[in-house]
N, C-alpha and C positions, 0 to 999 in steps of 0.2 A: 561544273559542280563545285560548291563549294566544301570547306573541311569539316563540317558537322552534320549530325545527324537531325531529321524532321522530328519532331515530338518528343525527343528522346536526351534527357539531361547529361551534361559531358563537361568535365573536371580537365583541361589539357595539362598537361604535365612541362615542367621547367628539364628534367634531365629524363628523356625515353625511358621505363622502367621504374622511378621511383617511388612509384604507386606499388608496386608489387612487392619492392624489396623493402619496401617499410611496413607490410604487412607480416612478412616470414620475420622482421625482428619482433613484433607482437603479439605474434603465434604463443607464445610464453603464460602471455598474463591474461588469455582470455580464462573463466571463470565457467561459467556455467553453457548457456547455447550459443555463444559465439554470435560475430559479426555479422554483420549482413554479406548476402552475396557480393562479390565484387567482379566486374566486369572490363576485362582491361582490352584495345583494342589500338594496330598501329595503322596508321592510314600514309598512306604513300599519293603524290603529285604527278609519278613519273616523270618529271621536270630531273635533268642533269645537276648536282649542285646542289639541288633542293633537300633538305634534313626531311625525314619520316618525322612524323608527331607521334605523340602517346596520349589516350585519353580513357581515361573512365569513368565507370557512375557503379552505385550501388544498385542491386535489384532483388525482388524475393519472388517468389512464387513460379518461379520455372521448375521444370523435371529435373530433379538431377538425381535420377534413377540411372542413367546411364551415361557414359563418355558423347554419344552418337546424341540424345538431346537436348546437351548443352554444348554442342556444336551448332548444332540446328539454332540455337538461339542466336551465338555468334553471326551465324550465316544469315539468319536473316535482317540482324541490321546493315548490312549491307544496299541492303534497298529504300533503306531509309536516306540514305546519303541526297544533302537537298541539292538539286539542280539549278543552279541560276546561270546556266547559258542559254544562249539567245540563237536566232535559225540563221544568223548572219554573219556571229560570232564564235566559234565553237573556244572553251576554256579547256586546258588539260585538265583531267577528270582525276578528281581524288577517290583512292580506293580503298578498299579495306586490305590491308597487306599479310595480317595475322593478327591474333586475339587468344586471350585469357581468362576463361571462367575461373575463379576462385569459390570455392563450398568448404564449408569449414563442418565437418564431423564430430559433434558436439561429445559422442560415445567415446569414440577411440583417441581425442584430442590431436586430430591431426588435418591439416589442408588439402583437400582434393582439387589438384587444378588438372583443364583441361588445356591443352594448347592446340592450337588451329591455324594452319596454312593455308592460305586462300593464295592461289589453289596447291592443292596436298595434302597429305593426310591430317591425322589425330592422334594425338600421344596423349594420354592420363598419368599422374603420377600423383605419388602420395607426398607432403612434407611436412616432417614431424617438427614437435618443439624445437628442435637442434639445427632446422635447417636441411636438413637428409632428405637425400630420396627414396621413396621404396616404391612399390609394384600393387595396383589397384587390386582387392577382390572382388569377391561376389558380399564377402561379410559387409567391407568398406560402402559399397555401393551401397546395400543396403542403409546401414547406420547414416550415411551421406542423404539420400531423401528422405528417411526416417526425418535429419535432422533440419533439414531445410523447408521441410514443411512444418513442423510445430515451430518456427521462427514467422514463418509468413502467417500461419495460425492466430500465434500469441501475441504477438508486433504489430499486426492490422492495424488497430486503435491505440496504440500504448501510445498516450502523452511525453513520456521520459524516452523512447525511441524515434522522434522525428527525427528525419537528418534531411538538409540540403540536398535535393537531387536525387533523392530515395525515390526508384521506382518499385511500383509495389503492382504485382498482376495477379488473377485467379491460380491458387493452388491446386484447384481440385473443380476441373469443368464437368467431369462429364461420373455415368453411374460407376464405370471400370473402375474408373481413379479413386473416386472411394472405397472400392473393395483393397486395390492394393493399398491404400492408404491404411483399412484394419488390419489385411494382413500383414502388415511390416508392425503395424504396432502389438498386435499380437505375441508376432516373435520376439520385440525386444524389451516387451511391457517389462519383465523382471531386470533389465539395466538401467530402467528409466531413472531409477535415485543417482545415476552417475550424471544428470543432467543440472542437477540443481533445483530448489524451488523456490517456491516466492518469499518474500523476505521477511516475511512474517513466520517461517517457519525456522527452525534450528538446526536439523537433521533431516536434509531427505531422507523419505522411506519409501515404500514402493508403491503408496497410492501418495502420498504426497509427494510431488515430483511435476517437474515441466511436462511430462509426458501424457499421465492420468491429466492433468489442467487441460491440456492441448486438448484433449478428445472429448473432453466434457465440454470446454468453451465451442470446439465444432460444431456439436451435435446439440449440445443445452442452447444456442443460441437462433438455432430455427427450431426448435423443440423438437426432436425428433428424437428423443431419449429411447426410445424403442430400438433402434440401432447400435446404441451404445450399450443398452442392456444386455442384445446378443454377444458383444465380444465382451465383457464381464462375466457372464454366466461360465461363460469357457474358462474366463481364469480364475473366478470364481473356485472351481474344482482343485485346483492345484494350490491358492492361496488364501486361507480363511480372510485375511486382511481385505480382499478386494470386493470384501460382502460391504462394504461402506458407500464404494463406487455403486455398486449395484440397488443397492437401497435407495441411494439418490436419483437414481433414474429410473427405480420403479414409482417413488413418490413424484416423478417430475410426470409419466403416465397417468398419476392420478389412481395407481394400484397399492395404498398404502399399506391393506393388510398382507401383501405377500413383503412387501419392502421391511415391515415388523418383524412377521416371521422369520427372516433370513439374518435381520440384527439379532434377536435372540437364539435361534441357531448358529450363528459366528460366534456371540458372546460366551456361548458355553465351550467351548474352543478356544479362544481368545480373549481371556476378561478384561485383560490390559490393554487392550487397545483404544484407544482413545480417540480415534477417529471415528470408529462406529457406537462410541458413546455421544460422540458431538450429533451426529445423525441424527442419534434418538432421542437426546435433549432440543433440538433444531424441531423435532417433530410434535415433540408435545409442548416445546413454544408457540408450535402454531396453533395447536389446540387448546391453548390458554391453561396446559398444566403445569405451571411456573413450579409448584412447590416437588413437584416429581423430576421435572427438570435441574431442580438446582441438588438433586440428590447425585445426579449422572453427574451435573459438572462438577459437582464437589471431588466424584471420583476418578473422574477424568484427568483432573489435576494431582490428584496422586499417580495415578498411573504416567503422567509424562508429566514432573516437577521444571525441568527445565525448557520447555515448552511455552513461548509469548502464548499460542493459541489456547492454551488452557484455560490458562489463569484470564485471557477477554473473554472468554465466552464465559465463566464464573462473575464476571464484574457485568457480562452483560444481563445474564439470571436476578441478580441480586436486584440492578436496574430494573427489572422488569417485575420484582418482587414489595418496589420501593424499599428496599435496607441498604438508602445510599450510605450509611455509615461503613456496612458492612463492604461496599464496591468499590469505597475510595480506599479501604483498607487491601481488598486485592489487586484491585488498579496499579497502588502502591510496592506491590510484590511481584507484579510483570517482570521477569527477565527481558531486555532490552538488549539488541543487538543493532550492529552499525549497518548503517545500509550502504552493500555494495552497489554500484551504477552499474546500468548495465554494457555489456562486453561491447564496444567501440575500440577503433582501430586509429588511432592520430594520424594524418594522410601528412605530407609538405604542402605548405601554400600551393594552389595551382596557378600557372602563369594568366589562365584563365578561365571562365565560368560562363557553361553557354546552357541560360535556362528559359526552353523556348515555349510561348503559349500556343494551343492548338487552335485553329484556327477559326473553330463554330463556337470558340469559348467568346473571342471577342467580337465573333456576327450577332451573337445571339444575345450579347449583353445584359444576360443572366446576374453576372458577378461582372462590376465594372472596372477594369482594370488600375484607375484612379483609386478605387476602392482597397483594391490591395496592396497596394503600395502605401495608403494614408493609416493601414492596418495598426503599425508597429509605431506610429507618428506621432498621432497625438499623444498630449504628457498629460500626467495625471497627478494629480495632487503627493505630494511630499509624504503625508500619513498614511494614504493610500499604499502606495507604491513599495512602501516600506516595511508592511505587515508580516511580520513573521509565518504563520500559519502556512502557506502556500508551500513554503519550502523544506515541511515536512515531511520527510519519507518514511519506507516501512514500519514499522512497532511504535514508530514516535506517532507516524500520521496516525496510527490506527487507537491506540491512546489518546491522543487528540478528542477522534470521533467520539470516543468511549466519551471522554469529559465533556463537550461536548451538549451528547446526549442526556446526561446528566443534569447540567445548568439546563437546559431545553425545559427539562421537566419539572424540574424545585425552585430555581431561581439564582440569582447570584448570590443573596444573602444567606437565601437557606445552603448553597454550596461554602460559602466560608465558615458556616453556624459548623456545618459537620467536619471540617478541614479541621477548623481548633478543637470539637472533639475527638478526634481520633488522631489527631498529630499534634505532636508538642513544640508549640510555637515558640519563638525566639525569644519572647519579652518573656514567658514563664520560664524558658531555660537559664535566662540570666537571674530572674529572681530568684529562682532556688539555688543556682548557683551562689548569690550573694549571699542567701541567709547561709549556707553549708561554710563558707569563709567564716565567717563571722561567727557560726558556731564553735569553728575549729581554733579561733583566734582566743574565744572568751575559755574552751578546755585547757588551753593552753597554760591560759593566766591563772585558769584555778590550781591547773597543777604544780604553778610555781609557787602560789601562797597555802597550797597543802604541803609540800616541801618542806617551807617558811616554819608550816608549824608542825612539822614533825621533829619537834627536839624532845631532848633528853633528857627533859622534865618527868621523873615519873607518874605524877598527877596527872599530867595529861596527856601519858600515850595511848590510855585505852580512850579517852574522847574520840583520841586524831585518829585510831586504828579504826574503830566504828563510823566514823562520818565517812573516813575514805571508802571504807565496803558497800556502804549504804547509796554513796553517790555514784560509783563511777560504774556499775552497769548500766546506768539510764545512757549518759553521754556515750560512751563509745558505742553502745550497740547502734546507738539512734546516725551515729557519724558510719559507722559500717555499712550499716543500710543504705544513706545517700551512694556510701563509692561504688557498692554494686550494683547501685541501681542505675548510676549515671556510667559506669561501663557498659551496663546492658542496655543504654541506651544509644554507646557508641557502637556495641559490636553487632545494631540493631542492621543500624545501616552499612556494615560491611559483609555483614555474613549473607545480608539479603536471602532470606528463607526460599526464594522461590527456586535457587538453585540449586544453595548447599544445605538447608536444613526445611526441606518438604515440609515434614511431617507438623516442625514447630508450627511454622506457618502456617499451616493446614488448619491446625489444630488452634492456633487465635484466630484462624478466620470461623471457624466452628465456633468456638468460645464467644465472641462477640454476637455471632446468630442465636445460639441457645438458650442467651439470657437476655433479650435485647429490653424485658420491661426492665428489668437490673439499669443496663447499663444509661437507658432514657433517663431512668430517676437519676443518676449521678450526673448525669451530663446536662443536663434543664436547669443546670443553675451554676454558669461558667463562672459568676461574679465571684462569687463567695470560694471559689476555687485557687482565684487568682488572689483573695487576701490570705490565706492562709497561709504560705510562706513567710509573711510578715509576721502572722500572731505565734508563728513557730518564733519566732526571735523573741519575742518578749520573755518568754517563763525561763528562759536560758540568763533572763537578768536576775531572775528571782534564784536560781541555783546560787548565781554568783556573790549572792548576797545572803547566804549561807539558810534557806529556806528549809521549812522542815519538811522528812525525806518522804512525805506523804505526797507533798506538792510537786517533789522532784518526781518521785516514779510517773504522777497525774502527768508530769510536763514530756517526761521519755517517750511514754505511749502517746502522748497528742501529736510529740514530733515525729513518732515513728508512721502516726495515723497520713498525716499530712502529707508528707514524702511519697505514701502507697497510694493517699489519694490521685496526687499530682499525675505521676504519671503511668502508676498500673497496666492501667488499660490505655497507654497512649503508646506511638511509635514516633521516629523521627521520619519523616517526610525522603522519600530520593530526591534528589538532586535536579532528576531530571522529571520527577512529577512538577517540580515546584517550579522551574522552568517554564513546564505547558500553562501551570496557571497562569502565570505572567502574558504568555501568548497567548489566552484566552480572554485574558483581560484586557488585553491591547483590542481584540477584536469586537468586544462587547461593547468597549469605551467609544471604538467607531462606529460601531451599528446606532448606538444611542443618541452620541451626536448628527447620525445622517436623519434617523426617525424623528428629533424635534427638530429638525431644520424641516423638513417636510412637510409636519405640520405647521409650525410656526408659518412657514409660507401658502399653505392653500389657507389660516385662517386669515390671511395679508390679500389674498388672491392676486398671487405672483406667482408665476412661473420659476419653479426649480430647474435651475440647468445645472449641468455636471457635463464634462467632456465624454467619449465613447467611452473610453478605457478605464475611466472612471465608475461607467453606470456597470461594466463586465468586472472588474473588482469587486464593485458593491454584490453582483447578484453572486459572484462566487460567497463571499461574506456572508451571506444570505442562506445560500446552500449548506455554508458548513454550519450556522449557527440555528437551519432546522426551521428558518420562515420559509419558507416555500413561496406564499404569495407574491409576497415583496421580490426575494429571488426572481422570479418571474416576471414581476414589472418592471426591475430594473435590466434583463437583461433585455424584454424588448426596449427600454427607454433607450439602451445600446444600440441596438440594430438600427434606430431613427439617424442616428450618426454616422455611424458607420460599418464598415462589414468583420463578423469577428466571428470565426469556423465555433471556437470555442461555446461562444453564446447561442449560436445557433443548433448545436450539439445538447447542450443543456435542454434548450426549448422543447427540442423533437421528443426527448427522451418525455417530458413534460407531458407536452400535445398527446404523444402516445400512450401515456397514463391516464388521463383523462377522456380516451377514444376519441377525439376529436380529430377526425378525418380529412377534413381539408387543411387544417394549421397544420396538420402531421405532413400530410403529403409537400407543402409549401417551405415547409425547416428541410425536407427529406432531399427535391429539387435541387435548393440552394448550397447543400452542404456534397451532393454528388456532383454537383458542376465543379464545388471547391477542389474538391477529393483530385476529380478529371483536369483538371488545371496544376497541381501540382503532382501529377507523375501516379495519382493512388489508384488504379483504374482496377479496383478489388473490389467485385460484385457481394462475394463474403468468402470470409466472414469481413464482417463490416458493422457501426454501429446503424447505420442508415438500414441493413438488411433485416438486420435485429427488429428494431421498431420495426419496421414495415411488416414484417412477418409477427409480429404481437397484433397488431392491428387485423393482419389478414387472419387471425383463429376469432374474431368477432365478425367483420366483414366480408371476408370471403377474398381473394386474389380478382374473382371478375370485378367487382366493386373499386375494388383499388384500378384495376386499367382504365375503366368507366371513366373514372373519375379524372382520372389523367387524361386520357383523349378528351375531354368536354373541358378542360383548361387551356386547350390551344395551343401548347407548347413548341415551339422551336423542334422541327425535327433531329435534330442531334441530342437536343437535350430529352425526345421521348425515348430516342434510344438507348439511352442512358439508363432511363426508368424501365424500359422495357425490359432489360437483363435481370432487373429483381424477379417479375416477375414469372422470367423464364427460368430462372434458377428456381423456384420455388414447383415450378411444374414438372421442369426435370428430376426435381432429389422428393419429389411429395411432400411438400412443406406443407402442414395442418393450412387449410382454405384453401389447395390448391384449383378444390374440384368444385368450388361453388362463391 
């Protein structure tokens, strides 16, 4: 035998224990749901002399409902231990000597480990942030597979949660396990805000939270909203709030008039809630009542000011209303928050790394193993490589989309036409800046040669006393007005309305909807906007050159005019809007260069080539900039190259929009071979389950096996496929029965 395990990923350790003990120092700074499982396990040679090893791997989706089944997991890799002795040779046999589940209780913040004597008993203990030990309950156990399954849940597919040697298995096999799976979440639905939410959010509450996500992504992702609606209806009763849950999953039934009823029944209950105002704006977006929609989100965003989610779903109304003026102006007043990463553990270097392929992966040479290794290889262009967007996360990515979407629909020009009407660009802050100098430079001189001529001349004190009265309300009022206004334009962008002053905010983004023929006729004509800071400087030469006080008062009000025109109805830009433009600029600039090189080359009739990682860049570029087509052709021009899980992920979800049954089934294949090669051996939730089961409420589940048996597939890899749709016959997945 040798010292690792068959199929099963393993981290050996440089000092026995280090794995464990650099976990309890991290216990501290987990955030929200915590780590992954951790799996710690010592293996003995019984050889004299010979040191025990230590090894571990991460894993999800085990029971840790009880001390006794996370033993059971322990114990059974044990028989995974690979044998390579021979009938002539016998090797002393490496065993499993003892072992550590580690489960992290996302509720009570604290680590449940098990420990396991092979052979001997089972000890469970609890370790708090301090490193302490204390004594397991029935509450802890609970909150411990509560939390361990909305990680296996939420984690299936997160992009931002791959890790090296993550085993990942079914949470939830059979009908029992989803009943205890409501009932835990039942009981602790009202602590779920102690969990965290997505990052888009500011404050969990008690339907936004990991927990309500976790049971809606379960259940929303093979449709089966009818089950989710039974344990809402129960809490339902106890929390008007959880009428939002509820309404989404009567709308996902296709029951929309009771899902109405129960928003307007909640509402009069609860007018502040802002999540069951999102619903109902969500809902008569689908029904094309943009103008009733944007009345909810108008007040939505009063009711939760400090809320990113408000103010995009207002920016997405207005989008969908085309008053991109009005969307770049609440775009602009998103509260923005940092985004946390999520909860990982820093392990030490391991002395080594044993990541083994299963066996039918490279019989059956589905996924070529040359292919995966050439994955991360190829290089890709410098501009490529380089593109900011990608490594946008929460409220920034989602801002992004917003913009985005935006340019998608008006263009790049019409999006800068409205940037410099509603925001006050640089070149006009400097010019009025300079005329305001310069204004304050020539009051100055007047005031020195009024001075001059304020002598003691009897004859001409009432001259000097009348021109002084008659001049100097014009000038100072008109220099007053610039400082407040150029304050108001710094404390524009500090005060940022969306936080601390709601209502202001609220109330320009009203203002600019109310009057928008108003604001059209002022804004259709940038040119003559941008000289008038100049023609403001001239009549201030004719004051100074003692003009009569007709022309002065004419010249006060023009200046006073000019200044209100400038920038009234304009704001200063955040910081970090003006940012995304530049990264959306970056990415328009390359999509445009890739689209005339393309043509330029089929009217040349030559062949375009681009490396792999090149053509899955491009089609990501494609995805966010809302071509779809292109996206699409480049991410198969990808696949011709080489093998990319991401591109293939893309496709499916594609194929599967389009119904197109056999390219669905062929990305689905390819990407669960992937999944089963690297350790994901998650039936669902899973994106592969997802499609499949959107396909199966058109086609039916027998269709789908059909179709699979008549493609000849590798017996390992039908059995693969065959768990979708055994899952789908087991839990009643819509087609299961035809």
């Amino acid at each position: 035998m040798t010292d690792v395990f068959r199929d099963v990923p393993e981290f050996f350790e440089v000092e026995l224990g280090e794995a464990l003990a650099a976990r309890t120092e991290t216990l501290s700074t987990f955030r929200e749901l915590g780590p992954p499982d951790l799996c710690h396990v010592v293996k003995s040679s019984g050889k004299t002399g010979q040191k025990d090893i230590g090894s571990y791997h991460y894993v999800s989706g085990v029971d840790a409902s009880s001390s006794a089944s996370l033993a059971a997991y322990i114990n059974s890799l044990t028989y995974t231990l690979e044998d390579n002795s021979t009938w002539f040779a016998k090797s002393n046999a490496w065993k499993v000597r003892s072992g550590c589940y580690c489960c992290f209780n996302a509720f009570s913040r604290v680590d449940v480990r098990v420990d396991v004597k092979i052979p001997g008993g089972v000890h469970a203990k609890v370790i708090d942030l301090r490193g302490e030990q204390h004594e397991c309950t029935a509450e802890i156990w609970q909150e411990t597979y509560l939390s361990a399954l909305l990680r296996a849940i939420l984690y299936a597919d997160d992009p931002n949660y791959r890790l090296v040697g993550f085993r990942k298995l079914d949470p939830i096999t059979t009908r029992e396990g989803e009943l205890r799976f409501l009932q835990a979440a039942e009981a602790l639905f009202f602590k779920g805000w102690q969990l965290g939410s997505d990052p888009e959010i500011q404050v969990a509450s008690v339907v936004s939270n990991h927990l309500s996500a976790g049971v809606m992504k379960y259940f929303g992702d093979s449709f089966r909203f009818d089950i989710a609606a039974n344990l809402f209806e129960k809490l339902y009763a106890k929390d008007n709030e959880v009428a939002s849950l509820l309404a989404q999953c009567y709308i996902g039934m296709n029951e929309e008039v009771k899902a109405i009823q129960i928003i307007a029944s909640a509402l009069k209950e609860t007018p502040q809630s802002f999540t069951l105002l999102h619903v109902q704006c969500d809902f008569l977006r689908s029904k094309g009542k943009y103008d009733w929609a944007l009345k909810l989100a108008r007040e939505a965003v009063n009711c939760a000011p400090s809320e990113f989610v408000t103010w995009a779903k207002l920016t997405e109304v207005y989008i969908d209303l085309g008053m991109y003026e009005s969307a770049l102006l609440t775009l602009n007043s998103c509260p923005m928050f940092t985004y946390n990463e999520r909860d990982l553990h820093r392990m030490p270097p391991p002395a080594r790394t044993h990541l083994p392929v299963k066996a039918f992966i490279t019989e059956t040479g589905i996924i070529d193993d040359d292919e995966l290794n050439k994955e991360g290889a190829d290089a890709a262009d410098v501009a490529l490589a380089r593109l900011p967007a990608p490594n946008l996360r929460g409220t920034f990515a989602k801002a992004y989309a917003l913009l985005a979407r935006l340019v998608s629909q008006i263009g790049w020009d019409e999006l800068l036409k409205s940037r410099s009407a509603v925001f006050v660009m640089e070149e006009e802050y400097r010019m009025q800046k300079a005329v305001v100098d310069i204004r304050t430079s020539l009051e100055e001189a007047e005031g020195e040669e009024h001075e001059a001529e304020h002598t003691p001349h009897s004859g001409e004190d009432d001259a000097a006393s009348t021109r002084a009265i008659r001049s100097r309300p014009s000038s100072p009022h008109a220099r007053t007005t610039s400082e407040a206004e150029s304050d108001e334009w710094q404390q524009d962008d500090e005060a940022k309305a969306a936080a601390q002053q709601p209502d202001a905010e609220t109330n320009g983004v009203h203002h600019d909807d109310a009057e928008p023929e108003d604001e059209e006729v002022d804004l259709a004509t940038p040119t003559p906007e941008l000289d008038k800071p100049e023609m403001a400087a001239s009549p201030t030469t004719n004051g100074d050159a003692h003009a009569g006080e007709n022309v002065e008062a004419s010249t006060a009000a023009s200046v006073e005019h000019t200044e209100g025109f400038s920038f009234s109805n304009k704001r200063l830009c955040e910081r970090w809007l003006d940012n995304l433009f530049m990264v959306l600029y970056e990415d328009l600039r390359v999509w445009t260069i890739f689209r005339a090189e393309v043509a330029h080359f089929k009217t040349q009739h030559v062949a375009y080539r681009k490396t792999g990682k090149e053509w899955e860049i491009l089609g990501d570029l494609g995805v966010r900039l809302h071509h779809k087509e292109e996206a699409k052709e480049a991410y198969q021009r990808c696949l011709e190259s080489r093998f990319s899980s991401k591109a293939w992920t893309r496709l499916l979800e594609i194929y599967a929009d389009e119904s197109d049954l056999q390219k669905t089934l062929n990305a689905a294949i390819r990407l669960a071979a992937y999944q089963h090669r690297w350790y994901m051996e998650t039936v669902y939730p899973s994106e592969v389950a997802k499609q499949l089961f959107k396909l199966g409420q058109t086609y039916g589940h027998d269709k789908i096996s059909f179709t699979l048996l008549s493609m000849g597939l590798p017996q390992p890899i039908q059995n693969i496929m065959k768990g979708y749709t055994k899952y789908g016959e087991t839990f009643k997945v819509e087609g299961h029965d035809f």
